[in-house]
N, CA and C atoms as an extended XYZ file, in Angstrom:
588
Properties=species:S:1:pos:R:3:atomname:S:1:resname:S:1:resid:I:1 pbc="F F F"
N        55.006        2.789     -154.143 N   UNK     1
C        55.209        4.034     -154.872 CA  UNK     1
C        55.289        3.752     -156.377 C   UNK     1
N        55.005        4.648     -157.495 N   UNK     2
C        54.953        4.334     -158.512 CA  UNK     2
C        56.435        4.449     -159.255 C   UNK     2
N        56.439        3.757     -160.324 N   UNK     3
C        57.880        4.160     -160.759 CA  UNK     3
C        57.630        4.879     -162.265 C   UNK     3
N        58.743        5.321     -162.751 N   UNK     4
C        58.604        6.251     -163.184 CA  UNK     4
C        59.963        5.884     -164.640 C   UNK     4
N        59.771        6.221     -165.885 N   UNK     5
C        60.636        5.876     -167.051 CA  UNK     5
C        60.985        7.441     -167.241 C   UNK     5
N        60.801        8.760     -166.710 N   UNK     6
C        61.502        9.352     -167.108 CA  UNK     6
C        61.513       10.140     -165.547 C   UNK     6
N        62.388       11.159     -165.242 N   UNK     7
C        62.528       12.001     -163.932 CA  UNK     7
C        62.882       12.986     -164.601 C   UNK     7
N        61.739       14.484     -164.635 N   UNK     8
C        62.537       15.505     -165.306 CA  UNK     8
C        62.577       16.282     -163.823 C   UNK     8
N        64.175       16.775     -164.223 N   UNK     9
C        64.863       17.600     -163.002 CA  UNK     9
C        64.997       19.215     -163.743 C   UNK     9
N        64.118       19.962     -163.500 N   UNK    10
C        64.602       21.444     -163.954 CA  UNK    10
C        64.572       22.865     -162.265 C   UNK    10
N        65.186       23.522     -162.625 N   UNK    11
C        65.261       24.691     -162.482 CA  UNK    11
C        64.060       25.179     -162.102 C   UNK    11
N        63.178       25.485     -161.018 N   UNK    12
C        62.087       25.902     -161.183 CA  UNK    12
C        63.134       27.743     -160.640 C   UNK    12
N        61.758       28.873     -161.475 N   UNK    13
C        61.002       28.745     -162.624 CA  UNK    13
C        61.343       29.082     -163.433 C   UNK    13
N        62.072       28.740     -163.619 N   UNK    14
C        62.754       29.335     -165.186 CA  UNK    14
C        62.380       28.050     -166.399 C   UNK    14
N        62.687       26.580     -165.952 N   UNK    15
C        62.674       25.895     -166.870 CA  UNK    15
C        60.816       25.269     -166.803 C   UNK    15
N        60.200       25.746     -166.399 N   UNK    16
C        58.645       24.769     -165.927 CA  UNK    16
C        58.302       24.583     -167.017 C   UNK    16
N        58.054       26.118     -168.011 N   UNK    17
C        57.465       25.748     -168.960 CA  UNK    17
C        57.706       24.610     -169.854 C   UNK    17
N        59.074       24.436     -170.310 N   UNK    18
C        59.702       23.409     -170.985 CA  UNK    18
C        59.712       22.195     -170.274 C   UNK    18
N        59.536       21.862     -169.191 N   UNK    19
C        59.520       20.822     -168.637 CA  UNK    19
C        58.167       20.298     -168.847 C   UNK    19
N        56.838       20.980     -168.851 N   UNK    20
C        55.504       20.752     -169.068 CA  UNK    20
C        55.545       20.479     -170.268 C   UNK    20
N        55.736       21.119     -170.945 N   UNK    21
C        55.896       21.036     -172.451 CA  UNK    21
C        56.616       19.328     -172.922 C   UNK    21
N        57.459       19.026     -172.063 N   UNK    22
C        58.471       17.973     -172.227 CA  UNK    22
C        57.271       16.483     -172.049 C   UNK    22
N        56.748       17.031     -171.067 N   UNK    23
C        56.071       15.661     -170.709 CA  UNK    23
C        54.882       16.027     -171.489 C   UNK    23
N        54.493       16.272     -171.473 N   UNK    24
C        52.570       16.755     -172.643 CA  UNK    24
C        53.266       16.145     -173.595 C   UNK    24
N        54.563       16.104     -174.461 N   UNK    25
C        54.910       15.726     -175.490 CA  UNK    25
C        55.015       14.473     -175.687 C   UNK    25
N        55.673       13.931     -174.258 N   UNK    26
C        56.019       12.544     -174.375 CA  UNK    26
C        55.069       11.600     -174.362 C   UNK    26
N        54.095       11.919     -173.659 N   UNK    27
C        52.609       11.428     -173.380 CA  UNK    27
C        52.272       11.030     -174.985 C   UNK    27
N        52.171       12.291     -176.019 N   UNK    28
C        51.737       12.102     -177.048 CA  UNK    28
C        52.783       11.300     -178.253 C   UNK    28
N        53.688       11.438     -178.069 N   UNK    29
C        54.784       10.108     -178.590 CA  UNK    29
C        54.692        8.863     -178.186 C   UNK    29
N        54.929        8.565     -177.188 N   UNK    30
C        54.581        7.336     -176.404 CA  UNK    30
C        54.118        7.411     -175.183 C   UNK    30
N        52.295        6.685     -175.744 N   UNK    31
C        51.635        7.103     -174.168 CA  UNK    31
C        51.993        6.513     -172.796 C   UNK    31
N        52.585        5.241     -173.421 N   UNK    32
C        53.171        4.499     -172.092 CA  UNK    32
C        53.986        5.184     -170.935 C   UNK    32
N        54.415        5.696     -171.626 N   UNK    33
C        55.573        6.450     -170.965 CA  UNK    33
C        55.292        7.210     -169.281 C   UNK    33
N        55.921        6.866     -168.571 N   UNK    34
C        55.449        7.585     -166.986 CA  UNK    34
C        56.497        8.246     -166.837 C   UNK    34
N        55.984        9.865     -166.525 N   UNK    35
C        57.156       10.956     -166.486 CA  UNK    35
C        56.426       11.238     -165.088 C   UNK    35
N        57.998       11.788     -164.400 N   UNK    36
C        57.926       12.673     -163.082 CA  UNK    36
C        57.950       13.569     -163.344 C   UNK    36
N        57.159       14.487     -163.053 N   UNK    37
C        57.421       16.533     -162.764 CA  UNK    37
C        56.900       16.512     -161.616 C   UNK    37
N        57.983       17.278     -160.843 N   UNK    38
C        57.451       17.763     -159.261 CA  UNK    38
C        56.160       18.371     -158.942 C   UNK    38
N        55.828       19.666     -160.035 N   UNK    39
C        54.626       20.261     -159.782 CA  UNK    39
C        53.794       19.465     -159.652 C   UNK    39
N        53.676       18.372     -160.792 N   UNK    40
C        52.409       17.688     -161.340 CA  UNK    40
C        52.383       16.261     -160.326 C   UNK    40
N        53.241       16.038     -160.325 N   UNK    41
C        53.768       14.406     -159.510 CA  UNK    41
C        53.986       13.979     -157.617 C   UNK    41
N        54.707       15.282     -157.424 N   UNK    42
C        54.941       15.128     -155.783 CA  UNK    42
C        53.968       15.195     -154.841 C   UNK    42
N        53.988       14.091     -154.292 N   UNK    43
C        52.559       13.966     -153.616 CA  UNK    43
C        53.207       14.405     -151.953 C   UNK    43
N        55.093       13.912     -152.093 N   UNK    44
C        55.418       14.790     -150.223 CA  UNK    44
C        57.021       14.398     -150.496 C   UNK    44
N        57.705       15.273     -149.969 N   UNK    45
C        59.024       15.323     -149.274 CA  UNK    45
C        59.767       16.500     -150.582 C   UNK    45
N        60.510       16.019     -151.375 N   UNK    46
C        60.802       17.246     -152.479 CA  UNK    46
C        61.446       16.522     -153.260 C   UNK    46
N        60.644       15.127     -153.490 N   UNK    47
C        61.186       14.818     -155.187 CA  UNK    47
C        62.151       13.993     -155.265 C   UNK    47
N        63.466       14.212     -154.631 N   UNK    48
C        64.587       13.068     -154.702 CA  UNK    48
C        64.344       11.891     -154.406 C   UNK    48
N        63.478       11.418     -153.891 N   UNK    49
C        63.121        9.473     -153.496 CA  UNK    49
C        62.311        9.273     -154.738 C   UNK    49
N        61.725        9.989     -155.750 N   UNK    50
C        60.829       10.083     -156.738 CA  UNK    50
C        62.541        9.257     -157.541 C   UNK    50
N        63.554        9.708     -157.751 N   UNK    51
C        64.664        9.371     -158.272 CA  UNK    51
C        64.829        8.239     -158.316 C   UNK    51
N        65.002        7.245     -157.034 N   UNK    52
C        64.867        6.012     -156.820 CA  UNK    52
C        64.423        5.050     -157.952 C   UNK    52
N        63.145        5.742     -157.924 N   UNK    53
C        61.493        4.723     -158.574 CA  UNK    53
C        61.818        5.152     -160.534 C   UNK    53
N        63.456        6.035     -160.274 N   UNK    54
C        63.015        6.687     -162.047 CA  UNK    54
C        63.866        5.576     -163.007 C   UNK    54
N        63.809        5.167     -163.750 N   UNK    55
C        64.478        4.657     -164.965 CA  UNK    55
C        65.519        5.605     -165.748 C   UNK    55
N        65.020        6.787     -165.883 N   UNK    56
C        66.441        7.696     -166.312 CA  UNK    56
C        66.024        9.000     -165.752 C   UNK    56
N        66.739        9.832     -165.836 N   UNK    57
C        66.551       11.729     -165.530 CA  UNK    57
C        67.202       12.411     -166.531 C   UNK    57
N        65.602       13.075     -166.583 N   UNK    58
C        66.468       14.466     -167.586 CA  UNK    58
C        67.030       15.716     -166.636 C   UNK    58
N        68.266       15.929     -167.345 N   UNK    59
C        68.458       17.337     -166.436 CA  UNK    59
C        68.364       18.520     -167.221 C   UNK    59
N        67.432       19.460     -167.083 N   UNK    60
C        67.364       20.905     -168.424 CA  UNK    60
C        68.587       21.382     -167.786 C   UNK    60
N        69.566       21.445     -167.960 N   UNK    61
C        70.554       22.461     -167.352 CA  UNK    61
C        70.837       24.009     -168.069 C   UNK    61
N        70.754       24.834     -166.845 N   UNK    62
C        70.882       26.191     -167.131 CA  UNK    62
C        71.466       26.398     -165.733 C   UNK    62
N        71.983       27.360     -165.941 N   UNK    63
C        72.927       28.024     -164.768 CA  UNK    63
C        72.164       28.155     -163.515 C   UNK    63
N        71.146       28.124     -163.325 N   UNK    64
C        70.590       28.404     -162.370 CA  UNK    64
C        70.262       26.944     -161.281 C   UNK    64
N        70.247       26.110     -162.795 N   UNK    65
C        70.388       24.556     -161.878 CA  UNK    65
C        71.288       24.233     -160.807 C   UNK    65
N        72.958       24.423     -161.258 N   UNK    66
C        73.558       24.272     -160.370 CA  UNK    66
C        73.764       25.203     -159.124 C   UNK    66
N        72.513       25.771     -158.917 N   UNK    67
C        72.767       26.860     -157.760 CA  UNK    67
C        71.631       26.332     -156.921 C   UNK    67
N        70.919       25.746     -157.520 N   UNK    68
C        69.638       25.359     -156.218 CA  UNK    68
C        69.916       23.870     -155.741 C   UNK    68
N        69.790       24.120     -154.395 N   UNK    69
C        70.350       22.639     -153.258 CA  UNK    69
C        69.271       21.566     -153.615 C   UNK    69
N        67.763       21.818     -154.097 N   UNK    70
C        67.184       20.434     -154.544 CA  UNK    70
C        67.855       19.816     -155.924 C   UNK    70
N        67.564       20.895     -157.111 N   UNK    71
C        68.648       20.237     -158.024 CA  UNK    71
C        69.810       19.677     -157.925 C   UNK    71
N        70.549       19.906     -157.291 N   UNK    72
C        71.713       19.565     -156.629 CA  UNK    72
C        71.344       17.718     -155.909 C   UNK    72
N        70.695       18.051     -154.866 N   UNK    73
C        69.985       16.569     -154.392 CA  UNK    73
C        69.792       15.703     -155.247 C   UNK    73
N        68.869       16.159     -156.402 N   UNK    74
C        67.996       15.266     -157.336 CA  UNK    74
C        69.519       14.824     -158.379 C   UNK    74
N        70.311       15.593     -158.759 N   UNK    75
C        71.305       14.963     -159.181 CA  UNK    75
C        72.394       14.002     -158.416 C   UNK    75
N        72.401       14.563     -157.571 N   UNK    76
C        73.537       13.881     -156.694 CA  UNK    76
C        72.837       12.405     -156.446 C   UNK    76
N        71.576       12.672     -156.304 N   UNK    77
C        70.844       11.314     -155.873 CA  UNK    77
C        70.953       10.307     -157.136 C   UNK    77
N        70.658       10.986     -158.370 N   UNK    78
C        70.369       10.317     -159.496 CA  UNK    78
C        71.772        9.162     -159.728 C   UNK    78
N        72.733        9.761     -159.301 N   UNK    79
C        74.237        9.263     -159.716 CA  UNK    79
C        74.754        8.573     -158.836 C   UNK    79
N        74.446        8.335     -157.437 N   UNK    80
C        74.609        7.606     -156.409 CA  UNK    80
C        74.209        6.322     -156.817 C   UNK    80
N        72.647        6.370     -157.368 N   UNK    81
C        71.565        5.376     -157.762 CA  UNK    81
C        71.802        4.573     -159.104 C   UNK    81
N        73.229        5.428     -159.604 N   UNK    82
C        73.478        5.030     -160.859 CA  UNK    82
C        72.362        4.817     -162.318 C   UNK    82
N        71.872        6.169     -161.956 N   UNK    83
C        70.176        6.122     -163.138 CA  UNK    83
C        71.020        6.550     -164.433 C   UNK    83
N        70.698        5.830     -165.767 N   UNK    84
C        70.728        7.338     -166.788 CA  UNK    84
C        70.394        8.337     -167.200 C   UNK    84
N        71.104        9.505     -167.412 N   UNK    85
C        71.079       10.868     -167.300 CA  UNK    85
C        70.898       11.439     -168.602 C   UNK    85
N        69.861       12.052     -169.192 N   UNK    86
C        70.215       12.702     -170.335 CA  UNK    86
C        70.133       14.246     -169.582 C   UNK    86
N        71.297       14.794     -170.389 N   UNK    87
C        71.516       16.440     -170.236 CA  UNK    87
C        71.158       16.937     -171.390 C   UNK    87
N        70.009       17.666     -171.125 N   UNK    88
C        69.060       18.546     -171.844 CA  UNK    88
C        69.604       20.242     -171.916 C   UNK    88
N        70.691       20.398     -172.685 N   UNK    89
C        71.354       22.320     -173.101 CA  UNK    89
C        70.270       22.825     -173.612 C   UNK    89
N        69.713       24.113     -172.785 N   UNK    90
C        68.810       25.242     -173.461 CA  UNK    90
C        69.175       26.033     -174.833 C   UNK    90
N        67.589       26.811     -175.498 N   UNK    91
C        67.852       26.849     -176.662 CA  UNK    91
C        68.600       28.489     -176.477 C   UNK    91
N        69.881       28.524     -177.284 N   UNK    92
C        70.301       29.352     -176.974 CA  UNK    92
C        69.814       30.891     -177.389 C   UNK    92
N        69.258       30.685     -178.056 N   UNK    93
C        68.658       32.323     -178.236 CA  UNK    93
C        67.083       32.775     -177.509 C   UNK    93
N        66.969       31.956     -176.458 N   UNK    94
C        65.617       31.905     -175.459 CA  UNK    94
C        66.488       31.883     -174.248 C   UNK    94
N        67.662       30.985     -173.799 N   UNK    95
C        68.281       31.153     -172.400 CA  UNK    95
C        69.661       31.761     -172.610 C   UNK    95
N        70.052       32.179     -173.670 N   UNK    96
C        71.230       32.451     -173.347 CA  UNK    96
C        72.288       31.296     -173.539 C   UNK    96
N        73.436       31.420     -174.307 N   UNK    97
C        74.261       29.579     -173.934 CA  UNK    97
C        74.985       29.254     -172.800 C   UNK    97
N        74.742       27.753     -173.344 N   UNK    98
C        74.901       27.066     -171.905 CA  UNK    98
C        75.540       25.763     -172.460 C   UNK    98
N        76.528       25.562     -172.365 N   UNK    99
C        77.510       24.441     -172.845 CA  UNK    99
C        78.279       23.404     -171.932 C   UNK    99
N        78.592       22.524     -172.683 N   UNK   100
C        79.075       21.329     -171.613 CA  UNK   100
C        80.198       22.055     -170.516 C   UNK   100
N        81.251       22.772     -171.856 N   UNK   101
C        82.482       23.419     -171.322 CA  UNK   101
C        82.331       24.079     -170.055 C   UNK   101
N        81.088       25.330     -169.961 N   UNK   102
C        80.850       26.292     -169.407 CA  UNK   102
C        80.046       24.951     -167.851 C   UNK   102
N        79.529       23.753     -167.961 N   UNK   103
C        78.835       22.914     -166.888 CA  UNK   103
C        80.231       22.476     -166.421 C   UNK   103
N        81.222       22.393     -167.049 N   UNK   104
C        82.693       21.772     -166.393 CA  UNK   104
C        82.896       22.503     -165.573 C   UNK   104
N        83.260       24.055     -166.009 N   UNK   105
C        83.524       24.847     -165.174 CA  UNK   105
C        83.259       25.090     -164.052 C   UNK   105
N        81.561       25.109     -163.589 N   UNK   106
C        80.720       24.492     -162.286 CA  UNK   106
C        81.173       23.916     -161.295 C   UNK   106
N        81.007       22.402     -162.167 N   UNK   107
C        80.951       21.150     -161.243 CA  UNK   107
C        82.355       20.947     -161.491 C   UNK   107
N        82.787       21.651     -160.150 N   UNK   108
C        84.258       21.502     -159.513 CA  UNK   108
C        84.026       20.577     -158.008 C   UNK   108
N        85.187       20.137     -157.629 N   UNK   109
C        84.791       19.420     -156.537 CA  UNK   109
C        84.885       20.784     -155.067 C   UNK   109
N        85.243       22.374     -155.397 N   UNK   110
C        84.704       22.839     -154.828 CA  UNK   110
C        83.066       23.618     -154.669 C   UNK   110
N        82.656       22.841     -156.039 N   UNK   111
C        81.426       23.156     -155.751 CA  UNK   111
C        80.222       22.262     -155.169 C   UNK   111
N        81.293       21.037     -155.260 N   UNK   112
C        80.138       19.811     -154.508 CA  UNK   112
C        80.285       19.971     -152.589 C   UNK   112
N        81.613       20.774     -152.540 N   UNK   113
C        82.089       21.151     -150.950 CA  UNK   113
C        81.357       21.846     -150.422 C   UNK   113
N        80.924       22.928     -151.149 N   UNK   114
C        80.041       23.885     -151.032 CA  UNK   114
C        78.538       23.397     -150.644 C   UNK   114
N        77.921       22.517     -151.027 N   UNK   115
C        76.811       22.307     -150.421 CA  UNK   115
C        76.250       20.946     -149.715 C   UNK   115
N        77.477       20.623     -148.874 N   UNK   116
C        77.786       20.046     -147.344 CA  UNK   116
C        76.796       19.049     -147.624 C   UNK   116
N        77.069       17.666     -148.398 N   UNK   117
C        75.917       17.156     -148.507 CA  UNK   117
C        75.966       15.575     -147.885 C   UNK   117
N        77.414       15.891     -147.080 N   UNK   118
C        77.557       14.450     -146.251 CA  UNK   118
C        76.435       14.464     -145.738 C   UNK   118
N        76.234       14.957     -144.966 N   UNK   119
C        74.620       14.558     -143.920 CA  UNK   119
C        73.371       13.838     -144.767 C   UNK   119
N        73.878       14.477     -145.433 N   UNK   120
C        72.048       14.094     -146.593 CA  UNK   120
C        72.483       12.670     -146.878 C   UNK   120
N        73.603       12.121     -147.638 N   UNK   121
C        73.912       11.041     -148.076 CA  UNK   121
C        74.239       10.147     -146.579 C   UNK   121
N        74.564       10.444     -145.180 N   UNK   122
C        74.584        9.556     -144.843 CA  UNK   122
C        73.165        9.324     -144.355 C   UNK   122
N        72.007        9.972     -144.244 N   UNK   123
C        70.639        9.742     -144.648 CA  UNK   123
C        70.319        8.283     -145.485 C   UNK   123
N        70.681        8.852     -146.569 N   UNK   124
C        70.446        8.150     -147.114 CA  UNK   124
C        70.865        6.667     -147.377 C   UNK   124
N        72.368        6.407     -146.630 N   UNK   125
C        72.895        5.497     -146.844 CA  UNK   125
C        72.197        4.906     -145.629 C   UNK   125
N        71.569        5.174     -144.380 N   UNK   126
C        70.802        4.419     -143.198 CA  UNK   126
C        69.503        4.427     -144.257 C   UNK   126
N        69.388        4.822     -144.708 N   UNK   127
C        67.753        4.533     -145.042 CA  UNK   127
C        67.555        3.510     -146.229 C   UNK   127
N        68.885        3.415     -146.968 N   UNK   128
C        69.040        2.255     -147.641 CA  UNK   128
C        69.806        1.187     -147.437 C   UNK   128
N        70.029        1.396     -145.680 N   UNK   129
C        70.954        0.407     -145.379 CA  UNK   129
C        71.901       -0.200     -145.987 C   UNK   129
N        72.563        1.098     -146.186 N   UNK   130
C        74.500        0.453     -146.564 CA  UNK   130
C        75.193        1.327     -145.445 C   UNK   130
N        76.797        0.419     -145.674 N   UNK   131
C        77.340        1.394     -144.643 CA  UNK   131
C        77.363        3.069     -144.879 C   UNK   131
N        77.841        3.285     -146.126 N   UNK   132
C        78.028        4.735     -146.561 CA  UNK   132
C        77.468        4.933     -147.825 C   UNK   132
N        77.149        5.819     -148.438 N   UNK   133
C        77.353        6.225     -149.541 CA  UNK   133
C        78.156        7.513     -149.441 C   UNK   133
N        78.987        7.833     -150.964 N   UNK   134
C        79.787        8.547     -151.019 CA  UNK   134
C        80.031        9.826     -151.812 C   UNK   134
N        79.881       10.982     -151.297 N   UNK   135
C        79.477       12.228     -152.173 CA  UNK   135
C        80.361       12.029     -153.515 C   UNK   135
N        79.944       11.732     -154.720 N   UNK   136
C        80.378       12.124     -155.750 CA  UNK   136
C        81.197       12.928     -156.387 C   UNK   136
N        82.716       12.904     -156.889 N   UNK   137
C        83.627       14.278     -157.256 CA  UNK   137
C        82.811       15.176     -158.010 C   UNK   137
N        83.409       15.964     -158.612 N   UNK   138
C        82.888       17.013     -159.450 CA  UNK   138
C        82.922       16.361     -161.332 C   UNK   138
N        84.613       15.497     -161.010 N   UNK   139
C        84.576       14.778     -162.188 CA  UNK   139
C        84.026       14.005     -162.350 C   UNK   139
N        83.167       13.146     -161.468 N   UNK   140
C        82.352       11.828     -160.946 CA  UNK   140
C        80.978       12.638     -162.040 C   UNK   140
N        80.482       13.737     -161.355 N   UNK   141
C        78.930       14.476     -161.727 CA  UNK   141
C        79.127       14.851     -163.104 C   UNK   141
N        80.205       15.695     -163.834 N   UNK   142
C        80.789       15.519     -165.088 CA  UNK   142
C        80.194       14.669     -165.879 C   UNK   142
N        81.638       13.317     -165.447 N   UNK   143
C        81.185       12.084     -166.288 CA  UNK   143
C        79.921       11.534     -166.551 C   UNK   143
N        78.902       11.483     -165.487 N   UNK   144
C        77.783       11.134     -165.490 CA  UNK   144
C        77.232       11.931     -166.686 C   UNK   144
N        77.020       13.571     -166.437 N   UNK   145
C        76.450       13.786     -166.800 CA  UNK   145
C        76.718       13.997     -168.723 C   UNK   145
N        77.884       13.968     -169.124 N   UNK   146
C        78.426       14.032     -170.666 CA  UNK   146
C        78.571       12.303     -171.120 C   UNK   146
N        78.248       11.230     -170.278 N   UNK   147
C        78.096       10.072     -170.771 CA  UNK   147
C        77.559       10.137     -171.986 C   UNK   147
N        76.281       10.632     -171.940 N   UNK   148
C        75.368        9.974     -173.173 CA  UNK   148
C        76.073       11.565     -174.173 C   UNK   148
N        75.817       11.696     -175.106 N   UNK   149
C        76.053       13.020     -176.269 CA  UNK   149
C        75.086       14.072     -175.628 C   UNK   149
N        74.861       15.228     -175.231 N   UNK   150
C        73.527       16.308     -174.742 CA  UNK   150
C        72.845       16.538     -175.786 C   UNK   150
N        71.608       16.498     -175.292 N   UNK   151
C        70.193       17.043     -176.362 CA  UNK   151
C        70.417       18.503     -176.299 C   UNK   151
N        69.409       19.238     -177.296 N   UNK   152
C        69.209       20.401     -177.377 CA  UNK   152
C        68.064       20.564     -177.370 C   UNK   152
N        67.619       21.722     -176.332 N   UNK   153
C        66.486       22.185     -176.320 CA  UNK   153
C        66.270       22.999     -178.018 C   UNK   153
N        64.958       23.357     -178.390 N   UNK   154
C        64.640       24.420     -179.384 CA  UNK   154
C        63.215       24.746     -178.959 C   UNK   154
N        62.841       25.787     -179.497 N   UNK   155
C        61.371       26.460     -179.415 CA  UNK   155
C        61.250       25.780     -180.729 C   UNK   155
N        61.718       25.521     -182.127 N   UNK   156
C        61.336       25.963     -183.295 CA  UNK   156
C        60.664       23.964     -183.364 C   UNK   156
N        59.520       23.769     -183.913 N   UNK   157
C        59.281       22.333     -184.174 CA  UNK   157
C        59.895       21.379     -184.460 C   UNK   157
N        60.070       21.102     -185.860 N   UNK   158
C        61.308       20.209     -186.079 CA  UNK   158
C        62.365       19.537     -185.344 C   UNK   158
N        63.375       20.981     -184.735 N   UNK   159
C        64.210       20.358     -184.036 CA  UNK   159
C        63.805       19.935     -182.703 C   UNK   159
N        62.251       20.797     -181.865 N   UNK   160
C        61.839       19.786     -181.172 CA  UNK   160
C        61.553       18.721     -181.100 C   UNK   160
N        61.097       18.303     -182.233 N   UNK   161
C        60.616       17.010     -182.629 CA  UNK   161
C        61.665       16.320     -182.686 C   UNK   161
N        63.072       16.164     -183.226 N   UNK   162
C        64.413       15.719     -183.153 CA  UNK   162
C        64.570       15.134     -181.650 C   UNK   162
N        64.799       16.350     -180.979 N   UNK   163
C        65.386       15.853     -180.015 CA  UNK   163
C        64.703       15.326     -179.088 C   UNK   163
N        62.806       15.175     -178.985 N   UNK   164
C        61.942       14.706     -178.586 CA  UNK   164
C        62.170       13.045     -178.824 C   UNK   164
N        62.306       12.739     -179.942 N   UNK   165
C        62.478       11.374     -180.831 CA  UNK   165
C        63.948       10.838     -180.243 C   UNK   165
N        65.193       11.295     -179.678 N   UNK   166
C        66.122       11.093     -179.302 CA  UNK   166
C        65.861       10.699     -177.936 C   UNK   166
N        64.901       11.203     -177.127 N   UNK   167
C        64.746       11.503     -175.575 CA  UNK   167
C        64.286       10.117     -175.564 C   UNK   167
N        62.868        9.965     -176.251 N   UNK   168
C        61.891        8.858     -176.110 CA  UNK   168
C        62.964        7.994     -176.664 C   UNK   168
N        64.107        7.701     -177.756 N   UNK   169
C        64.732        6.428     -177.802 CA  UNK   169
C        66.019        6.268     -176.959 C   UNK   169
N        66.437        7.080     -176.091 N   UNK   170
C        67.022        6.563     -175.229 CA  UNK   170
C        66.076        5.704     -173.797 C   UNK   170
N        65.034        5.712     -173.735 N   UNK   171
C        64.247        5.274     -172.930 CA  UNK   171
C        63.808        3.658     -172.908 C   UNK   171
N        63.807        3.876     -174.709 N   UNK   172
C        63.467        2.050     -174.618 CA  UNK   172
C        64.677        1.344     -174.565 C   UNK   172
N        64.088        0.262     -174.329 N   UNK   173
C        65.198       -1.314     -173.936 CA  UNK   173
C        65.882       -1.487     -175.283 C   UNK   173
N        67.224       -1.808     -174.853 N   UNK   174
C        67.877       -1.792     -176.245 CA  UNK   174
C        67.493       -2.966     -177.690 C   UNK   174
N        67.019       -3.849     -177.188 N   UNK   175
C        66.209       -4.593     -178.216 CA  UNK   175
C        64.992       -3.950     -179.191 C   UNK   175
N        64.504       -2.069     -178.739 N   UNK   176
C        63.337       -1.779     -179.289 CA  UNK   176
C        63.716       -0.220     -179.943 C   UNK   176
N        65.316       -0.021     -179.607 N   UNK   177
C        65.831        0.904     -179.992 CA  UNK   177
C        65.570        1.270     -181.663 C   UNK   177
N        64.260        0.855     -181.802 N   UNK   178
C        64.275        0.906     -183.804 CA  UNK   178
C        63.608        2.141     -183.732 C   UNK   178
N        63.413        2.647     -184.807 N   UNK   179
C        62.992        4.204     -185.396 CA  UNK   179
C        61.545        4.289     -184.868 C   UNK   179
N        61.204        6.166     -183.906 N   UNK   180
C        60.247        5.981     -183.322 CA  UNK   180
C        59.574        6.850     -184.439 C   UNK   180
N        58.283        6.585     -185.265 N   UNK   181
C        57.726        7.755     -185.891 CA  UNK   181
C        57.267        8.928     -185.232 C   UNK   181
N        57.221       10.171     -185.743 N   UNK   182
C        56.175       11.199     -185.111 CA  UNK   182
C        55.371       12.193     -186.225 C   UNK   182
N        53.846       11.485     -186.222 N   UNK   183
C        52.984       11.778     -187.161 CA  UNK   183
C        53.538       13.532     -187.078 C   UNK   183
N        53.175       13.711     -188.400 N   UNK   184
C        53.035       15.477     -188.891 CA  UNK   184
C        54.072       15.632     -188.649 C   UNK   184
N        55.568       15.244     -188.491 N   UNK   185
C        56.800       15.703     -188.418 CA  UNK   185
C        57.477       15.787     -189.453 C   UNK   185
N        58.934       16.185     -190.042 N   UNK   186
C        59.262       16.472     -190.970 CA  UNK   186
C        60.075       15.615     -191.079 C   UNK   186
N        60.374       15.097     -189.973 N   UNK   187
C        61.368       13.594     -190.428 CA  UNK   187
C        59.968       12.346     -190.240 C   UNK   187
N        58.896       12.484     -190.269 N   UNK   188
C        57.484       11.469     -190.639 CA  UNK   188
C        57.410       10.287     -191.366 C   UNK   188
N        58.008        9.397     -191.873 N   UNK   189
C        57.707        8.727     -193.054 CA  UNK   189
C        57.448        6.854     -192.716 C   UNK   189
N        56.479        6.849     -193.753 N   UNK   190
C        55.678        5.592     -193.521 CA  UNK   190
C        56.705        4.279     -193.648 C   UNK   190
N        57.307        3.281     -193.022 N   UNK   191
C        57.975        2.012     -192.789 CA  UNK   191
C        57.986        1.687     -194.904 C   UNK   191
N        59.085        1.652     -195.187 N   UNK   192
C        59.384        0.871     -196.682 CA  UNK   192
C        58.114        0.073     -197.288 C   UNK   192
N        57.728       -1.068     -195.976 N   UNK   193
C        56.327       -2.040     -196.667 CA  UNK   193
C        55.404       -1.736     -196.545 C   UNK   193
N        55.057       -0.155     -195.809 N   UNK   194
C        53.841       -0.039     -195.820 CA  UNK   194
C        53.262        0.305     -196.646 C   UNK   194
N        51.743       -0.172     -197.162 N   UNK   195
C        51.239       -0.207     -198.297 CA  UNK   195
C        50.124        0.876     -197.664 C   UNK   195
N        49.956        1.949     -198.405 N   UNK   196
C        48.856        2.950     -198.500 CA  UNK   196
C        47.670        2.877     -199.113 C   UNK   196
């Protein structure tokens, strides 16, 4: 199976567009780069073993994420697997806000009760041959997910471009973590020695 340096986890359909948008972008920042999108990527089952093979996951979170049982999977899976997580907050005057505070509120450990997911994980724990794996608290999914600082979505360029340039440098190996350019951007500028 192929593996994969980014796993974007959204909301279908509310978040597709931005998720397409996410990877068309990244492609053109750094072509190396191998992104998962379900539409474009799932060749069978619904995406969570795609998790496995990922190097990090984005999660677009909007309210609607934590209500659907694959999102739910694809996270729960992501954090079992111990992947890094960037949490991607929508732009608020396109979704409405959506804040860490207001994702606390959520991910309660009666909301991980709520969608009965022993069975799935002990699935998974025979299929990766351990004795158990163990459903995750609510503060467990939390922590994971406010580890790193959250990106912000925007429609407007610039700050796409920002937080595009943030996405792609949490991705590389920390030895390559140096400044990524992005031609025609407004933060653009040519390396000190480069001679024109």
């Amino acid at each position: 199976s192929r593996s994969f340096h980014l796993f974007l986890s959204p909301a279908w359909p509310l978040a597709q567009d931005v998720c397409k948008l996410i990877k068309q972008r990244c492609r053109e920042i750094c072509p190396s780069l191998i992104v998962f999108l379900d539409v474009e990527d799932l060749t069978s089952g619904y995406g969570a073993e795609s998790v496995d093979s990922s190097q990090c996951m984005l999660v677009f979170a909007m309210p609607v994420y934590f209500q659907k049982i694959n999102c739910v999977k694809e996270l729960t899976r992501s954090i079992v697997r111990h992947k890094q997580i960037t949490l991607l907050l929508p732009d608020a005057e396109v979704h409405g806000e959506f804040t860490q505070a207001m994702i606390a509120e959520i991910v309660t450990d009666e909301w991980v009760r709520k969608w009965k997911l022993e069975k799935k994980l002990a699935e998974w724990a025979s299929d990766w041959g351990v004795a158990e794996v163990k459903t995750p608290t609510g503060a467990e999914i939390c922590d994971a997910l406010f580890k790193q600082p959250p990106l912000e979505w925007s429609r407007l360029t610039p700050f796409q471009d920002r937080t595009m340039l943030l996405m792609c440098q949490r991705l590389l190996p920390e030895a390559e973590k140096r400044d990524i350019y992005l031609q025609g951007a407004a933060s653009f500028k040519l390396p000190k020695n480069h001679s024109t």
